[in-house]
Each structure stands twice: as structure tokens, then as C-alpha cells.
C-alpha positions as CSV (number, residue, x, y, z in Angstrom):
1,X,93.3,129.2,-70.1
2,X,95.8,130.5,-72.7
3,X,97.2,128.3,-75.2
4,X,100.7,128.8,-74.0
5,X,99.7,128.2,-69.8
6,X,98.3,125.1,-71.1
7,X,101.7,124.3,-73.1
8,X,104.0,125.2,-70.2
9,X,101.8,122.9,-68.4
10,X,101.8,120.0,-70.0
11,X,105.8,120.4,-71.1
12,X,106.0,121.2,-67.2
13,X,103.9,117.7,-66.3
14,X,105.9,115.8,-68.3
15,X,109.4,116.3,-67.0
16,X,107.8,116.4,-63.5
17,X,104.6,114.7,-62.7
18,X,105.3,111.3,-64.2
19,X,106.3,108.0,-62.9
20,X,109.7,108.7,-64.2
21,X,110.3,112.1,-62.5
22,X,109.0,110.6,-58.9
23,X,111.6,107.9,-59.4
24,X,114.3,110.3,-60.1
25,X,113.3,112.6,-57.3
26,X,113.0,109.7,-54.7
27,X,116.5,109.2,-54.7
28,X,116.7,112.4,-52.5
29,X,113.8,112.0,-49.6
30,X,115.2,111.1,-46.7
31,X,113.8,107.7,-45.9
32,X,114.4,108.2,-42.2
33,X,111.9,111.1,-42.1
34,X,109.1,108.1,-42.7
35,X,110.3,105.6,-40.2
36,X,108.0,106.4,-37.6
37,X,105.2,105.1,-35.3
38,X,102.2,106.8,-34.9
39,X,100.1,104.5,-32.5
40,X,97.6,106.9,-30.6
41,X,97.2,109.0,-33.0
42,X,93.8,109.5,-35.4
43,X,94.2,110.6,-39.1
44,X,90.3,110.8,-41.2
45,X,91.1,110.5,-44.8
46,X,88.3,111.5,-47.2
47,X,88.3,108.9,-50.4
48,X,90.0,106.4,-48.7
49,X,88.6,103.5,-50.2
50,X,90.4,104.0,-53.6
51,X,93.3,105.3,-55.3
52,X,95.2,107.6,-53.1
53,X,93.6,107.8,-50.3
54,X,93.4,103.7,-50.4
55,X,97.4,103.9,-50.4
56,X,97.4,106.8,-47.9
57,X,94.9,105.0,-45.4
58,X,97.2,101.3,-45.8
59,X,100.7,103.5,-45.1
60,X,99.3,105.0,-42.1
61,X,97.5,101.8,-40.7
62,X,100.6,100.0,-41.2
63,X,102.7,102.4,-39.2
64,X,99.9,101.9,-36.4
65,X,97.7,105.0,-37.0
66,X,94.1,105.0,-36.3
67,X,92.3,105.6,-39.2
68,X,89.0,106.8,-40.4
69,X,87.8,106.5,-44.0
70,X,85.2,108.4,-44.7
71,X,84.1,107.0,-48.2
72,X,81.0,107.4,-51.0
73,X,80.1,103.4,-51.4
74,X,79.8,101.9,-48.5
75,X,80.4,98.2,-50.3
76,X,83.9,99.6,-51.3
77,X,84.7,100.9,-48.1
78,X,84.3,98.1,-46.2
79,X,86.1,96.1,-49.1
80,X,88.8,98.4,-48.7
81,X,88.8,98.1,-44.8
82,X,89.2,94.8,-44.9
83,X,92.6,94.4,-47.1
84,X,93.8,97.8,-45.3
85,X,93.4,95.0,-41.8
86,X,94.5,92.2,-43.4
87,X,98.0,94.2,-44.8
88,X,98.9,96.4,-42.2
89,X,97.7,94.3,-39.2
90,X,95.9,97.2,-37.6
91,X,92.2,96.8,-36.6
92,X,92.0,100.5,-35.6
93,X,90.3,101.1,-38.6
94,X,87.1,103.0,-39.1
95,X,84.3,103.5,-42.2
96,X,82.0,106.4,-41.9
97,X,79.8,106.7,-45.2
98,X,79.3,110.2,-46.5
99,X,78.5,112.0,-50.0
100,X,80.8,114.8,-49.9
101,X,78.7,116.6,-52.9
102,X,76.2,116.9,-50.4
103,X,77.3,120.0,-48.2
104,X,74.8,120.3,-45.3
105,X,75.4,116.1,-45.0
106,X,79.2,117.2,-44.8
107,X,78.4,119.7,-41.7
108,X,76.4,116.9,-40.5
109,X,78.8,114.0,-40.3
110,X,82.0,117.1,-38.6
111,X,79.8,117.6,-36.1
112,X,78.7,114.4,-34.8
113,X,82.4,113.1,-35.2
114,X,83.7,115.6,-32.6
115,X,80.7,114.6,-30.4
116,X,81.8,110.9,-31.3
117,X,85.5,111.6,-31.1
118,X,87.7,113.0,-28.5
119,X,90.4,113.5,-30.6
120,X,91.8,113.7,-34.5
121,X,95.3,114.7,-34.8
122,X,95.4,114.4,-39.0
123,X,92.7,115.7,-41.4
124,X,93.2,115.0,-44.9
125,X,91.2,115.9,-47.4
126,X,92.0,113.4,-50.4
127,X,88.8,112.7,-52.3
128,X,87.6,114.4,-55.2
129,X,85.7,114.6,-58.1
130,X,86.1,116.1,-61.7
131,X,82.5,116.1,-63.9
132,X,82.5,115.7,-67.5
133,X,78.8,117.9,-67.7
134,X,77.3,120.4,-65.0
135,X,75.2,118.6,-62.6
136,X,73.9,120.0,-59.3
137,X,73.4,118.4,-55.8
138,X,70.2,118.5,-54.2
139,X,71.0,121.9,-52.9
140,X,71.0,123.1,-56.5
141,X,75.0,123.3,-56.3
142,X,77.3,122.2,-58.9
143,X,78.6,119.4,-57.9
144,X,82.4,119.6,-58.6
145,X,82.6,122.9,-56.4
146,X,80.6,121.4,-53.6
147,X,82.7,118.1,-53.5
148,X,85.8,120.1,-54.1
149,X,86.3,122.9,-52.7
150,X,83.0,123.4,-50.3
151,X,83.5,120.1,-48.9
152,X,87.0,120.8,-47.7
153,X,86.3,123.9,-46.5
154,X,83.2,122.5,-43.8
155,X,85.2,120.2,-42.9
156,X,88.1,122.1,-42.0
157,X,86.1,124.6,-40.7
158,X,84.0,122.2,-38.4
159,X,87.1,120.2,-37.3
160,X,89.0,123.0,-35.8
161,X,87.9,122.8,-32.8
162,X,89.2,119.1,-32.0
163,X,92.2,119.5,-34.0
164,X,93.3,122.1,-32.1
165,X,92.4,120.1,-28.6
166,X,95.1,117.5,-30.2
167,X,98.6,117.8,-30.4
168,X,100.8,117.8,-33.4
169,X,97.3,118.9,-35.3
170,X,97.7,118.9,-39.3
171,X,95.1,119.4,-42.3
172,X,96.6,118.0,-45.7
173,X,94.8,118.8,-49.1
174,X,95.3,116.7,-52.4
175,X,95.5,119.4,-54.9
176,X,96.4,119.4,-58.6
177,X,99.3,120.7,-60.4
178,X,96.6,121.5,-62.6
179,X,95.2,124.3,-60.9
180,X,98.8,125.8,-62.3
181,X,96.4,126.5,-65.4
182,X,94.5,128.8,-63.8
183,X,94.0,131.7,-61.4
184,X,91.7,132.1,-58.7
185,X,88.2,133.4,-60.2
186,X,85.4,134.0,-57.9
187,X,82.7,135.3,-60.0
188,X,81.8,132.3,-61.8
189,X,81.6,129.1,-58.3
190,X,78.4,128.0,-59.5
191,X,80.4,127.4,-63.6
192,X,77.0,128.6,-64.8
193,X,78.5,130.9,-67.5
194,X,80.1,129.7,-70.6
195,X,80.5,126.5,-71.8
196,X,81.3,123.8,-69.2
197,X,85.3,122.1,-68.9
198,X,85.1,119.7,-66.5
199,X,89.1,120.0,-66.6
200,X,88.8,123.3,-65.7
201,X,86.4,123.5,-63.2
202,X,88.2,121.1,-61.5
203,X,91.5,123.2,-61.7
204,X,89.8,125.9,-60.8
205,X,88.7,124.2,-57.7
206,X,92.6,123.2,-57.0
207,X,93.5,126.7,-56.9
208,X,90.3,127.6,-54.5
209,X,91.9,124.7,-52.2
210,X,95.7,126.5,-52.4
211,X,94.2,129.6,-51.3
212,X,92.2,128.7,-48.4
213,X,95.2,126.5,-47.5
214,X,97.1,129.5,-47.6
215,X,94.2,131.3,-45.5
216,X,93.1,128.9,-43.1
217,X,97.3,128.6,-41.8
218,X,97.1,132.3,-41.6
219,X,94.1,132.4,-39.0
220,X,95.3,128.9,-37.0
221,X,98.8,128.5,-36.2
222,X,98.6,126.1,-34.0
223,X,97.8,123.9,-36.7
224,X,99.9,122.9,-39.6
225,X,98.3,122.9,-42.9
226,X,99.6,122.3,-46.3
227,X,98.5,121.3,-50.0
228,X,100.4,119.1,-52.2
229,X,100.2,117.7,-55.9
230,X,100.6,114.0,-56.2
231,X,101.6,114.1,-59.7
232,X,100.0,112.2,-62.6
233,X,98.4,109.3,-60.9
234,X,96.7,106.2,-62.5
235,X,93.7,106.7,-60.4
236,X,89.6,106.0,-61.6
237,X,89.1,109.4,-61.4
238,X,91.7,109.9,-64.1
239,X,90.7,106.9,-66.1
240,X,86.9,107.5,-66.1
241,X,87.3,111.7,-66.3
242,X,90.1,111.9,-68.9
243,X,89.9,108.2,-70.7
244,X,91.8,109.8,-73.8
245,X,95.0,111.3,-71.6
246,X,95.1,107.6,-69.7
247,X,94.9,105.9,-72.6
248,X,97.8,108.1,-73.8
249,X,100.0,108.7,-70.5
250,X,99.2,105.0,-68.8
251,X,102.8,104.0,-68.8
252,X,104.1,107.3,-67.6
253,X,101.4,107.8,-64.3
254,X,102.4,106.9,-61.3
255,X,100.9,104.7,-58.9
256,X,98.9,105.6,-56.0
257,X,101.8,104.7,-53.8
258,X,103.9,106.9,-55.4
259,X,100.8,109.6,-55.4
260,X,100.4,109.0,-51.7
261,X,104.4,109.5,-51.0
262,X,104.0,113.3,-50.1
263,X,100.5,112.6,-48.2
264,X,101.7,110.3,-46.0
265,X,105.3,112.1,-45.7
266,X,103.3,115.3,-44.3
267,X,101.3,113.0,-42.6
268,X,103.2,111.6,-40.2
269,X,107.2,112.7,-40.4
270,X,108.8,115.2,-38.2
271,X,110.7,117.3,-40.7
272,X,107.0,117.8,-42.5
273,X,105.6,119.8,-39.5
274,X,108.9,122.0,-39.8
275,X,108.0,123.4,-42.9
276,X,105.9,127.0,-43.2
277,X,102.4,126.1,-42.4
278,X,100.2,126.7,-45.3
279,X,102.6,125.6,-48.6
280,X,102.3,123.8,-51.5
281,X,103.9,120.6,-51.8
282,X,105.6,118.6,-54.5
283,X,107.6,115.9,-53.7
284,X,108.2,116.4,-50.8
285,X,109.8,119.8,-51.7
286,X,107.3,123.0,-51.1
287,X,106.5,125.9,-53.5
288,X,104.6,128.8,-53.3
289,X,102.4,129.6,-56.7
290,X,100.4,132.3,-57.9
């Protein structure tokens, strides 16, 4: 990454990523586009116990969604569960337990949900993880790719099959505006070259999940599919992965409500499914990026 990317970046994040610039641009989303029921109909939320996929999975459940949270720690999850039933109301909520670093597990779990499930009208792939030194899975993978990027892709790829049997069918992806740092690279997955950035591998795993965004709504229009950047977001991931920029930025991120404002606008409101299939997202407005 060049000195001056990484500039732009940052003097780009500022005026746009923070909790200032979601308030500003709120005053423009259409609030009617979000007041909507969607009873009957199943959204699976990767790293729902937390962050923004905690604020996702308690927006949908209170608009009467069935959801499924498929989570890490099974003692959060189930803590999670419970305040997502006690808030919203909605017992139509559902904890599968799955290490998504773990890629045969990941093709595991897809496959007995469509033999469990009949239907899932919403995949989103929320969860993520960004490493401070290389690490492999048990596969002998590094571990942010396979969470990442490898992850997604399975279970997009497995899922097809019953999203496409559903109607109104969508796959959302939490990206980064980070992965604005960098461009696609494919001869280097494994990050076993070089000295390891844990900030860049995980940008560099944003950009993988824009392009096969971009790919997989190419090969299956009947399903919309779109990636989105939440903005700077007081999440743990942020706070344990980058303690020195959340020390500095904490009163600038934005909460995982805010975070979760595009997810669940894609999610569930009409005027999202209008857009091209296969953009990026930024609230609530979408961008192409190369």
C-alpha cells in the first residue's frame, strides 16, 4: 500500500466513515423503505452474537424475521439469543455453532442446513476476523483468508441452491472500506511471503469479497447480492485488532446500530432489491470501486 492510498484513505474515513458522517447522511434515508414486516421469512447471519451482526440479528427479529445465528462461542450465542427474545419479542430465533476458520466444517454445517431447512430467503455474511500474526487452521490455512474470504465463498456457494428455491432471495457481505487500500492480488492467499499486516490481509480479503460479490451476481440473477461498508464501528474486533486506532478514534466510531443500518436496509426493504445486483454499498447509497 502506497503512502498516499493510505492518506486518501484515512482523510477519506474521516469525513465519511465516522459517527459524525452517518449522522449527517441519515438525514437523507428514507425511513419508510425500513418499515416493513418480514414474518415468514428466514435470514442466517454469520457473527451474530456480537457487534454488528448482534444489531443486525435484534433489527430483523424485531420486525418478525426468523433468524439464525450462526456464532463461534456457543455461551455468547445463546447469551445473545436470549436478549435478541427478550427485546424484539420474537422466539423464531435460532443458534447453530460453527468455526468459520474451519472450511471443510463450513461446507459441513451449508449442507446439513438445506437438509434441515426448507427455505432461507437472506444470507449474510457478517462475521469476520482480522489476525495480528499468521496462524493456520487445522487445514494448514491462514486463518484470516479462510474466515474471510473462503468462508463466504462455501457458504454462498453451498446455499444456492435453497436461496434460489425462496423468493425475494439476497446474499449481503460486510466488507471494509478498507479494502479501498488495496487491489485484488491473487498470488500471495496463503500471506506466506513478506512480512505479515494483519491490516492488510484483512483488506485484502475485503476486496476478494467485492469481487466475488461482483462475480457470484453475474452467474445468479435470480438472486440479489450486494457488499457494503459499515463505516468505522466500535466493535471487539476493532478494539482487540487495532487497540491503538480505538483508543484514538473511540468518540468518532459508530455504534453497531449505526454499522448495521445498510445491513439490515438491504436486508429487508424494497427499494434495496431495486438496486444492480452485485454493488457496493455505503450508506445506503452504492458505488462501484476498483
Amino acid at each position: 500500500m502506497s503512502l498516499y492510498r493510505n492518506s486518501a484513505w484515512f482523510l477519506k474515513g474521516l469525513t465519511e466513515f465516522t459517527k459524525g458522517a452517518f449522522l449527517s447522511a441519515s438525514k437523507n434515508f428514507v425511513e419508510k423503505d425500513l418499515e416493513t414486516s418480514v414474518v415468514g421469512r428466514s435470514f442466517l447471519i454469520t457473527g451474530a452474537n456480537s457487534g454488528i451482526g448482534k444489531a443486525t440479528a435484534m433489527a430483523i427479529a424485531k420486525k418478525g424475521g426468523t433468524i439464525h445465528m450462526v456464532c463461534r462461542n456457543k455461551d455468547k450465542a445463546e447469551e445473545a439469543r436470549a436478549e435478541i427474545v427478550k427485546d424484539s419479542g420474537n422466539k423464531e430465533i435460532f443458534v447453530h455453532i460453527l468455526d468459520l476458520s474451519e472450511t471443510k466444517k463450513v461446507w459441513e454445517f451449508a449442507e446439513s442446513f438445506k437438509k434441515k431447512y426448507k427455505a432461507l430467503n437472506v444470507l449474510i455474511n457478517n462475521a469476520g476476523c482480522m489476525m495480528t500474526k499468521r496462524e493456520v487452521n487445522g487445514e494448514g490455512l491462514e486463518k484470516s483468508f479462510a474466515s474471510n474470504s473462503l468462508a463466504m465463498y462455501i457458504l454462498i456457494k453451498s446455499l444456492i441452491p435453497l436461496l434460489e428455491k425462496s423468493p425475494d432471495s439476497r446474499v449481503i457481505t460486510v466488507s471494509s472500506g478498507g479494502m479501498l487500500v488495496q487491489k485484488l492480488r491473487t498470488g500471495n492467499l496463503q500471506s506466506q511471503r513478506g512480512r505479515y499486516d494483519g491490516t492488510m490481509v484483512y483488506a485484502q480479503n475485503k476486496r476478494q469479497q467485492v469481487v466475488m460479490t461482483e462475480q457470484f451476481a453475474k452467474a445468479h440473477p435470480n438472486i440479489h447480492f450486494s457488499v457494503m461498508h459499515p463505516g468505522w464501528v466500535d466493535t471487539p474486533t476493532i478494539a482487540n485488532a487495532m487497540p491503538d486506532f480505538h483508543s484514538s478514534m473511540k468518540e468518532r466510531l459508530r455504534t453497531p446500530e449505526q454499522g448495521a443500518d445498510t445491513v439490515v436496509w438491504l436486508a429487508v426493504s424494497e427499494a434495496a432489491g431495486k438496486n444492480p445486483s452485485g454493488h457496493f454499498f455505503q450508506g445506503e447509497q452504492t458505488h462501484t470501486h476498483t
